[in-house]
Each structure stands twice: as structure tokens, then as C-alpha cells.
C-alpha positions in Angstrom: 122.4 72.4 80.6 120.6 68.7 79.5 122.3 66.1 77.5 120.7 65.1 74.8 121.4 61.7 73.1 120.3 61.5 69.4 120.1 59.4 66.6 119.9 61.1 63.3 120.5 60.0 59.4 122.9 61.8 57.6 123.2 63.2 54.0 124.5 60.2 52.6 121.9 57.7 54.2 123.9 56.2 57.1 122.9 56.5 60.8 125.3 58.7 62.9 124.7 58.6 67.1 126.2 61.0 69.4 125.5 63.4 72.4 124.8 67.1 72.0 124.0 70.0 74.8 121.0 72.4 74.5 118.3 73.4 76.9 115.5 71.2 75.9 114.7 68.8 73.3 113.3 70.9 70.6 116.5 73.4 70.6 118.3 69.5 70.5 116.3 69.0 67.0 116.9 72.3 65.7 120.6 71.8 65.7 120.6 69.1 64.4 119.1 70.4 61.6 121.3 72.9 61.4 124.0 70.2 61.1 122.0 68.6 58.2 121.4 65.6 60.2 117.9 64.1 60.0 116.5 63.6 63.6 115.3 59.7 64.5 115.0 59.8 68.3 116.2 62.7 71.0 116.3 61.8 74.5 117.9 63.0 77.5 121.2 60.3 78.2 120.1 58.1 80.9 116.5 57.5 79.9 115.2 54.9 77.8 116.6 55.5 74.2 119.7 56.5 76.0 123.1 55.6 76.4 122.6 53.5 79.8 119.5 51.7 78.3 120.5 48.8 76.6 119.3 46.2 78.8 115.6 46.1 79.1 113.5 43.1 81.1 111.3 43.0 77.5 114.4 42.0 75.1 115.1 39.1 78.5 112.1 37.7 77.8 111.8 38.0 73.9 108.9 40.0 74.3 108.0 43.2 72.2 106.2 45.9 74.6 103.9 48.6 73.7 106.5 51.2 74.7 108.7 49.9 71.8 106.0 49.6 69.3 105.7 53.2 70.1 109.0 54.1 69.3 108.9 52.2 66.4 106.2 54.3 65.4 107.0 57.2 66.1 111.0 57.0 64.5 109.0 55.2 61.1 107.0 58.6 60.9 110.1 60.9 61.5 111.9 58.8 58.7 109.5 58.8 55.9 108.2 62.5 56.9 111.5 63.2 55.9 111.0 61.8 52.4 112.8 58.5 52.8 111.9 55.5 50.9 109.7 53.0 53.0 112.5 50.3 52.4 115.7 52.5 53.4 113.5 53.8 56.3 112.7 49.9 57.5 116.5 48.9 57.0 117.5 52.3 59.1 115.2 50.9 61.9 116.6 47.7 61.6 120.2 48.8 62.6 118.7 51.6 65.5 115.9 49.4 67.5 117.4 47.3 70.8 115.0 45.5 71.7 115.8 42.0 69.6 112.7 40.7 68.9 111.4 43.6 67.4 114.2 44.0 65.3 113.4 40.6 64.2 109.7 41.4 63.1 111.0 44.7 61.4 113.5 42.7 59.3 110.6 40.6 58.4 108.9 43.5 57.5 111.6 44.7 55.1 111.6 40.8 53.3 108.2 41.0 52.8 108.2 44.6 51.2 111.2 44.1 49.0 109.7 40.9 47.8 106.3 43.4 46.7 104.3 42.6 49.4 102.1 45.8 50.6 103.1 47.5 54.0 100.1 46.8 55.5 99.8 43.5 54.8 103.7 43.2 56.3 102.1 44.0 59.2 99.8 42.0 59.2 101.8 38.9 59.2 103.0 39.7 63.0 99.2 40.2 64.3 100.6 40.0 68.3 103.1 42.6 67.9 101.1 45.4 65.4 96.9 45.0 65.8 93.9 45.1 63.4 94.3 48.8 64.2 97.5 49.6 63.5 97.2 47.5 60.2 94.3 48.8 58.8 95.6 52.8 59.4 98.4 51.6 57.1 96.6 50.4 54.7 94.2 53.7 54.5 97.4 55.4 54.8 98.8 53.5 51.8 95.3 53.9 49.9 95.2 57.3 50.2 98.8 58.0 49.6 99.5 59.5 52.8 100.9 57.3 54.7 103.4 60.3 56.5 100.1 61.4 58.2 98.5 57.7 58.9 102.1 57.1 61.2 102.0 60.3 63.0 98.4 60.1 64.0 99.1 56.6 65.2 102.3 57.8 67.0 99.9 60.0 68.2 97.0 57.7 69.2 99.4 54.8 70.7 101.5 57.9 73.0 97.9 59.3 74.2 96.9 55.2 75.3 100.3 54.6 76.7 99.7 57.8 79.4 97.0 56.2 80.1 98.1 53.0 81.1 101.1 55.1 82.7 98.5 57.1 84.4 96.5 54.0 86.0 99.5 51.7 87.1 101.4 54.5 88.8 98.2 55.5 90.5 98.0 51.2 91.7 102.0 51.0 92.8 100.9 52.5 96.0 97.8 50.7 96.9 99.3 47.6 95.8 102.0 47.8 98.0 100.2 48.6 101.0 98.2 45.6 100.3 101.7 43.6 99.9 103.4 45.2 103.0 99.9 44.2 105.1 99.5 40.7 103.8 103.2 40.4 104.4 103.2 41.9 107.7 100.1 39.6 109.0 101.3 36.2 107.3 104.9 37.0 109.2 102.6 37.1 112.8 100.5 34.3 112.0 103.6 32.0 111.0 106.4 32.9 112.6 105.5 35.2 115.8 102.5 33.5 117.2 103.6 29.9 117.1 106.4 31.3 119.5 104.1 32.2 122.0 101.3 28.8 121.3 104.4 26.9 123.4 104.5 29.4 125.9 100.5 29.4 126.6 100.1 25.8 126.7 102.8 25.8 128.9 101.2 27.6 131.5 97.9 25.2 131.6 95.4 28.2 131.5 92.2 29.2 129.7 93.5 31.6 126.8 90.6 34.8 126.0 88.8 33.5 123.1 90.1 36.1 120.8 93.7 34.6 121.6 92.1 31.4 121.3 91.2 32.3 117.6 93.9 33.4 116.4 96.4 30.0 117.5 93.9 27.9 116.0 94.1 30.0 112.6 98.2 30.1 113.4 98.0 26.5 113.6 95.5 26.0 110.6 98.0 27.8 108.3 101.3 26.4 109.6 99.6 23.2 109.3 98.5 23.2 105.8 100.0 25.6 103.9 100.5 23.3 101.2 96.6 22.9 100.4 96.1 26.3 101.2 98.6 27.1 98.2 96.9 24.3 95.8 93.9 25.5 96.4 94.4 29.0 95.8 96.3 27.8 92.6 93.5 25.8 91.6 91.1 28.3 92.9 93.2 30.8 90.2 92.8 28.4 87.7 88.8 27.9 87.4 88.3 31.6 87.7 90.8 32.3 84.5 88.8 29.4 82.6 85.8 30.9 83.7 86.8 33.8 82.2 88.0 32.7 79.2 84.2 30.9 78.3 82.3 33.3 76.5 79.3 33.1 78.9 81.7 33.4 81.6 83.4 36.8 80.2 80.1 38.4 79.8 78.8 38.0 83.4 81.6 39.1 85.4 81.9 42.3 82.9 78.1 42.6 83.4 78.7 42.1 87.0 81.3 45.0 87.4 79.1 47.9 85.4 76.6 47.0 88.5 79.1 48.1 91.0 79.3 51.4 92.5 82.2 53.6 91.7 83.7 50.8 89.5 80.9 50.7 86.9 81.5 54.5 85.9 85.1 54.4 86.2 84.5 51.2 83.4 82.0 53.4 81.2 84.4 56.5 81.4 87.5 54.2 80.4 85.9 52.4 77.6 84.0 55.3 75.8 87.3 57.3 76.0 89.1 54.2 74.0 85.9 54.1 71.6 85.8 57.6 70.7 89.7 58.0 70.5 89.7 55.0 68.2 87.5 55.4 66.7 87.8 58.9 65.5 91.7 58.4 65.2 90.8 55.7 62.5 88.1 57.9 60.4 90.4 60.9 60.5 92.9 58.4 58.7 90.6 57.7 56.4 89.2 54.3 57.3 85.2 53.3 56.4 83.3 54.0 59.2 81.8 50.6 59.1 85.3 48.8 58.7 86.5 51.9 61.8 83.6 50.4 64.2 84.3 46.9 63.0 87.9 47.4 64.5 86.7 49.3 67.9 84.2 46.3 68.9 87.2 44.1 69.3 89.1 46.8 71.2 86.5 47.5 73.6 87.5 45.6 76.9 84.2 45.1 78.6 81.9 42.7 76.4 78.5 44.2 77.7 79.6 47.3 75.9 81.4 45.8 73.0 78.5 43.9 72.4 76.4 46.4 72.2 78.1 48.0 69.6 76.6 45.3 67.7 73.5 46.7 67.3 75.4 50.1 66.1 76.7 48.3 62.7 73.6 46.8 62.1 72.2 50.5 62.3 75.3 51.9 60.6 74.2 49.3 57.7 71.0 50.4 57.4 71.5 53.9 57.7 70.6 55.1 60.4 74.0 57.3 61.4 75.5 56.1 64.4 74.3 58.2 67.6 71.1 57.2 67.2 71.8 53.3 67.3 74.3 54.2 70.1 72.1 56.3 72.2 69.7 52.6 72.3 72.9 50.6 73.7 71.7 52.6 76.7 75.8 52.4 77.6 77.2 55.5 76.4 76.5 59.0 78.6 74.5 62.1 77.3 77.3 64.0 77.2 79.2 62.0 74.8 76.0 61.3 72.9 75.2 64.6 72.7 79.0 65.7 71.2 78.4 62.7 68.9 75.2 64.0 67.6 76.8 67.6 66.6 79.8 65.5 65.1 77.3 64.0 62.6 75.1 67.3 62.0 78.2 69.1 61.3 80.2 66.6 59.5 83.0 66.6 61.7 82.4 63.5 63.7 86.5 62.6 63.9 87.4 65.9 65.7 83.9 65.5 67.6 85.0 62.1 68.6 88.4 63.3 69.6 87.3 65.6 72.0 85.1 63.3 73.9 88.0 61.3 74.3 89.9 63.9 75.8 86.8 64.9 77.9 86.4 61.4 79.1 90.1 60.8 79.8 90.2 63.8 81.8 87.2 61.9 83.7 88.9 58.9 84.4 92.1 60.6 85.5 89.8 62.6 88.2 87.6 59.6 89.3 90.8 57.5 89.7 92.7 59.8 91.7 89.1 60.1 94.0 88.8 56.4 94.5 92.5 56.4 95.3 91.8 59.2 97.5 88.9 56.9 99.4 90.8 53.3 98.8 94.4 54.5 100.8 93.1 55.6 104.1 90.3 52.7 104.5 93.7 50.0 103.6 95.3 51.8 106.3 92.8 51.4 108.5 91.9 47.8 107.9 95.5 46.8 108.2 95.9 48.9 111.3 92.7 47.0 113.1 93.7 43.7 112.0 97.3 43.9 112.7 95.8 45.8 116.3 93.3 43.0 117.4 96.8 40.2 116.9 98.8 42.5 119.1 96.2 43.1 121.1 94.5 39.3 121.4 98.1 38.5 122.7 99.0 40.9 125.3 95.7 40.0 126.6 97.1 36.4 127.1 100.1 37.6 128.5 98.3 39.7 130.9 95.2 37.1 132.1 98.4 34.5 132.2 100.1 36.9 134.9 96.5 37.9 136.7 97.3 41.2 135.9 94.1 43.3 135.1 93.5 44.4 131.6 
């Protein structure tokens, strides 16, 4: 039977920790319940949350990760779901989150609060930890009175983009690390194995094939100047992150990768998942549409796209709904036009919205795990020719050196 770590508030306000046994995590909750605990965070002992995780590479580094903003969220919405004051439920946090900087921030939080200051605008005082988003939901949550709802929705919304990113990077650790091993494996021949054998060659006084040839005078090229060979790749790194960071500069190379194949839908699929979660996470919380699109043109990664949606507010402001303007950014698929259409007709456009973001995530999962699907084998086989023709190359030398026929 699992073992359940918990954290949980008791009758009298204070935090009580401990370890309980049930089959899963929602029979966990139930007893505790039962105890007359309230419930801040259930994991199974050894994950993160758990008695083994106190050390974490974020808290080394003094840097607040999405993964604990998540928590955050999602323990602030168990809290005052459970009726406690927004004060007692900041100063509970306080004393339960390990990570050290965002303790920090959440302390703030509570200063700023108990000195009158709105939640929202607490917030908004640590901009790089909780975003425009994340702010402005608070502050329709606090609006509307329902601020319970605004932080499970947003617990919600930030678990649903964390799978994501989940998703993507363990779908790269594989790829990425055959690229590592075959860089690794290649630099190792090039620098260590065939300057071994250069000595041997010249040695011998005879004409080397010209593929043998090639590869000693790129041996001897990198051996020779690895030094400028690492400047210039550092300065190389440099000029394209400046590039980059110019405005002109941002907006061609995103232009430039919706014009390749594969990768410009994969881009599309990604970004009108994040604008139709977003946005329809932040109408549903009762944001203004206007100020809701406002908030997903920063969001949007790609500026082509986010540009576009420039043309949208400008349409939004003059009433003319918000398929029609979108269906003229010529960026956004039928599909997901169409949904958005019925959305408006039937004035449902946050659940509309919803499900094209789950329709579209589903997408990007599937067209991921097919270019993964095309990208492993053609790595293997690059690595396996390159690495071939050095082996190769040589024991042609060795062979033409000992006029043995090849």
C-alpha cells in the first residue's frame, strides 16, 4: 500500500505534517478529513513535496520555478476553498513552501496585504515570479468576489501548461543526447584518436587516400586552434542572441520558422493552443475580453502571430467580435476558427475556447511524437555515416600503407 506524505491545517489553525497509508491519493484526502485535518498538499513520500525533497537545484540558485509557482497555487486554492482568511492562508504558506526565495516573495505578499494593499496588486509587485496573467485573474477574482474559483482555474490553467512543457522536453532528452553522445564521440576521434595515427602516416613517407588526407588536415585544424574555434562560436552565440533581442531581428527569424516545413505547423498548433487556453481561462474568470486579449498578445511566443493579434483588438474595439478579425490574421486554422465562431453565436466562447485548446494540444502532442518519430532514425544514421567514413578513411591508410588491396 502507497505512502502518502501530507500537509494539512488543523482545527486550531496550525500546520500538522505526517505520513499516512491508503491506496491512492484521494482515499489519502478522505481520511484526513475524517481526522478533521484540512488537506494542503498529498504526495507519495519520495516525490517532490516529500520527505526526501528538500534540496532542489531551484532554491541553489535563488530562483523560483514554474513548478513551485504551481504549488503555490494550487495549496493557496485548497486553503482559502476551505474558508480561511487570505492572510492566515499566506502566513500558513509561508511556514510550508521550501523553496527560499519563494518564501521570500510570499512573506512580501503577506506585508503588503496586512498593510491594506489589494492581493492582486501584491502580486504585482514580484512581476518575474507571478505574470500579467496570473495578476489580472486575481484581481477579477477579487472583483467579482470569487477569488476560491479565480485560484483553482489558474491551478488549473498553470498544471495543463506545465504537461506541456513536461510533454516537449521529455520528448527532446533523447534526441538531445544522441546529438551529445555523436558530437562527443566524433570530437574524441578528431582530437585524440587521429592525431595518434598523423605520426604514424608521416612516418611511413607515403601518399595518404584523399579522404584520409581530409580528415588529418581537419584533426590538425581543430587541435590547432581550438581556442578560436571556441571564441568564435562564443562570439558567433553572442550576435545571434543580440540579433534576437532587436525587434526587427525577433520578427524575421519567427517569420522565418512558420516558412518551414513540419516546424511551421508544429509553431501554429503550439501557439493557438496557449491563445485559446488563455485566453478562454481568463474570460471564464471574468476578465474583459479586451483587457483578456491585451494579456494573450504578450504571451504569444512567436511575434508574426502575436502581432497579428493586433489587428484583433483594433476589431474587438470597434465591434466587430473576434473570429472575424482573426480569421484576416490569415494565422489561425479553420478548425479553430470555425469552433470560435460557434463560441460567439452561442455565447459560450470560454468553454469554446477551451476545447480548441485541448483539440490543439492533442495536435501538438501527435505531431511531436511524428517528428520525433522521423528526427531519431535519420540522427542515427548521420552519426553512423560520419563516424563510418573516419573509421573507414583510416583503415584505408592502414591498408594502402601495407599494399594490401582494399
Amino acid at each position: 500500500m502507497p505512502n502518502y506524505y501530507y500537509k494539512a491545517i488543523q482545527k486550531d489553525g496550525s500546520l500538522a505534517r505526517g505520513e499516512l497509508f491508503a491506496q491512492e491519493e484521494k482515499l489519502a484526502v478522505d481520511e484526513l478529513h475524517a481526522r478533521g485535518l484540512i488537506p494542503v498538499s498529498v504526495s507519495l513520500t519520495g516525490k517532490r513535496g516529500g520527505l526526501t525533497a528538500s534540496f532542489s537545484f531551484s532554491d541553489f540558485f535563488s530562483k523560483v520555478r514554474k513548478r513551485d509557482v504551481l504549488d503555490f497555487t494550487q495549496e493557496f486554492a485548497t486553503l482559502i476553498s476551505a474558508g480561511l482568511p487570505v492572510d492566515k492562508s499566506l502566513r500558513i504558506l509561508v511556514s510550508v513552501t521550501e523553496c527560499d526565495k519563494l518564501k521570500s516573495v510570499i512573506s512580501d505578499i503577506l506585508s503588503a496585504v496586512e498593510e491594506g494593499s489589494t492581493l492582486a496588486d501584491a502580486f504585482g509587485q514580484h512581476p518575474r515570479v507571478f505574470s500579467r496573467l496570473y495578476t489580472n485573474m486575481v484581481r477579477a477574482g477579487e472583483a467579482g468576489g470569487v477569488l476560491e474559483i479565480v485560484f483553482e482555474k489558474l491551478a488549473e490553467f498553470l498544471e495543463s501548461s506545465q504537461q506541456m512543457r513536461d510533454f516537449i522536453v521529455s520528448s527532446l532528452i533523447y534526441p538531445m543526447l544522441l546529438v551529445f553522445v555523436g558530437l562527443a564521440s566524433v570530437i574524441i576521434l578528431m582530437v585524440f584518436v587521429i592525431p595518434k595515427f598523423t605520426s604514424i602516416f608521416a612516418d611511413m613517407g607515403k601518399a595518404l587516400p584523399t579522404s584520409t588526407q581530409l580528415l588529418i588536415d581537419i584533426s590538425n585544424f581543430l587541435t590547432e586552434h581550438y581556442l578560436i574555434i571556441i571564441i568564435f562560436a562564443i562570439v558567433l552565440y553572442i550576435l545571434f542572441k543580440s540579433f534576437l533581442n532587436m525587434e526587427s531581428g525577433r520578427l524575421y527569424f519567427d517569420s522565418l520558422k512558420l516558412r518551414v516545413v513540419y516546424i511551421k505547423d508544429l509553431i501554429r498548433k503550439t501557439e493557438v493552443a496557449r491563445f485559446a487556453n488563455t485566453l478562454g481561462v481568463l474570460i471564464k474568470s471574468g476578465v474583459p475580453i479586451l483587457s483578456a486579449l491585451s494579456i494573450v498578445k504578450e504571451i504569444i511566443g512567436n511575434r508574426v502571430i502575436s502581432d497579428s493579434l493586433t489587428e484583433v483588438l483594433r476589431g474587438l474595439k470597434e465591434g466587430e467580435g473576434i473570429s472575424k478579425p482573426l480569421k484576416l490574421t490569415n494565422q489561425f486554422p479553420p478548425l479553430a476558427l470555425h469552433m470560435i465562431v460557434v463560441g460567439e453565436e452561442t455565447g459560450k466562447l470560454d468553454d469554446m475556447l477551451l476545447k480548441v485548446s485541448e483539440r490543439y494540444e492533442r495536435d501538438v502532442k501527435n505531431t511531436v511524437k511524428r517528428l520525433l518519430a522521423l528526427v531519431e532514425p535519420v540522427m542515427i544514421l548521420i552519426m553512423g555515416v560520419v563516424i563510418g567514413f573516419i573509421v573507414i578513411s583510416m583503415l584505408m591508410a592502414i591498408f594502402s600503407i601495407n599494399d594490401i588491396p582494399f
